[in-house]
C-alpha positions in Angstrom: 0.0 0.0 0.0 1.3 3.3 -0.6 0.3 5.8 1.8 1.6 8.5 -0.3 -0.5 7.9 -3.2 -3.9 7.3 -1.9 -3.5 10.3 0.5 -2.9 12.4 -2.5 -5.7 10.7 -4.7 -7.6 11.5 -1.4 -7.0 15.1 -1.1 -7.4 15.6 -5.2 -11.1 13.9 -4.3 -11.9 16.3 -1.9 -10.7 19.3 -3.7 -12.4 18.6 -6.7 -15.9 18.4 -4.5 -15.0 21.5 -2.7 -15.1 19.5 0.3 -12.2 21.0 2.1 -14.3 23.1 3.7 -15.5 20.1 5.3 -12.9 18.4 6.6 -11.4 19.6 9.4 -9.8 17.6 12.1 -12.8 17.5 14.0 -15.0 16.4 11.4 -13.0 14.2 10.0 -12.4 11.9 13.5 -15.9 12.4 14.3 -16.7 10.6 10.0 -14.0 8.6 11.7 -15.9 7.3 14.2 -19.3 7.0 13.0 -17.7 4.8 10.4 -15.8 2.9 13.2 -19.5 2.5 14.7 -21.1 1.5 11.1 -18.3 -1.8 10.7 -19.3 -2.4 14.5 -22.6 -2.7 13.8 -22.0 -5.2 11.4 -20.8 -7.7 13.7 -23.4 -6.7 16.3 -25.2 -9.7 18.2 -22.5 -12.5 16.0 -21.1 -14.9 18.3 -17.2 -15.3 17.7 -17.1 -18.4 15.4 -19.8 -16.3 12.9 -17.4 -13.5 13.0 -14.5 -15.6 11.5 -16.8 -16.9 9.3 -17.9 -13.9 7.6 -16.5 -14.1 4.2 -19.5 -17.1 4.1 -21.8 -14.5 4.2 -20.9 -12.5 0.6 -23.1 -9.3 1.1 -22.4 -9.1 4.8 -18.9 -9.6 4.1 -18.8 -7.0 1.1 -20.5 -4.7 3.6 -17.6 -5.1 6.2 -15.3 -4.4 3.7 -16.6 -1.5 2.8 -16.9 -0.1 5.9 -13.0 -1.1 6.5 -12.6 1.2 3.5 -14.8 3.7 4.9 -12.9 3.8 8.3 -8.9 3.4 6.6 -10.1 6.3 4.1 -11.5 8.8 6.7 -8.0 7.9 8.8 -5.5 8.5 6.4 -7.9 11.9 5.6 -7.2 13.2 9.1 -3.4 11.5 9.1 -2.4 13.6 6.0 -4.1 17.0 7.0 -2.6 17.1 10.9 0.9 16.0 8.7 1.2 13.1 10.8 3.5 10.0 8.9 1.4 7.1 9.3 4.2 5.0 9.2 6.7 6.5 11.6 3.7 7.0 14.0 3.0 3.0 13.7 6.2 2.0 14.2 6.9 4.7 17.3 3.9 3.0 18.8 4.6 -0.4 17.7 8.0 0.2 20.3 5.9 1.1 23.1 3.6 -1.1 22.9 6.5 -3.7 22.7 7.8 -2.0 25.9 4.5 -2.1 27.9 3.6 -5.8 26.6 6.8 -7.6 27.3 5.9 -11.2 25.4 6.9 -12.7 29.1 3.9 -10.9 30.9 1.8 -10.6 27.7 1.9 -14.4 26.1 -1.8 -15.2 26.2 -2.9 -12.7 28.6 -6.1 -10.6 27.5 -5.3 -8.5 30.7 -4.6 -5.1 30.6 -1.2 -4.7 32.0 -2.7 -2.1 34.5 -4.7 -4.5 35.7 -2.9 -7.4 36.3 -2.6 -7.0 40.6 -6.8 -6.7 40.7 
């Protein structure tokens, strides 16, 4: 995938609507959301084993996916006009999260780690 690219087909998609005007940060992470909520709702009242089985289901699966879309699209939106590098913010976060989950305390532990002494 290249960030890059579809942020800048993104913006030209915008700017050709005269949606601009539109999209500020705010907006654009509340869309953000409400798209989050709309791929949520998809898997609303599935039990775990119908979740992973999904792609069974063509229209509900095509409607996932486009909501996945919906979601990644709105994100990199609000990532490219706040100038923040996707990837270097991924991998900065990937490091931490590395740091905070050590594999010895997180290894099959659904547990938050400030959680663990309750």
């Amino acid at each position: 995938m290249n960030i890059a690219a579809i942020q800048q087909a993104l913006r030209e998609f915008a700017r050709d609507r005269d949606w601009d005007q539109f999209h500020s940060p705010k907006n654009l992470a509340i869309a953000l959301s409400v798209e989050a909520a709309e791929l949520l709702e998809r898997f609303q009242w599935l039990k775990d084993d119908e979740s992973h089985r999904l792609a069974e289901r063509p229209e509900d699966y095509r409607a996932v996916r486009e909501e996945i879309a919906d979601v990644l699209i709105y994100l990199l939106r609000l990532a490219d006009l706040m100038s923040i590098d996707l990837e270097e913010a991924v991998q900065e976060k990937m490091r931490k999260n590395a740091e905070k989950y050590p594999v010895e305390l997180a290894k099959g532990n659904a547990v938050k780690y400030n959680r663990r002494d309750q």
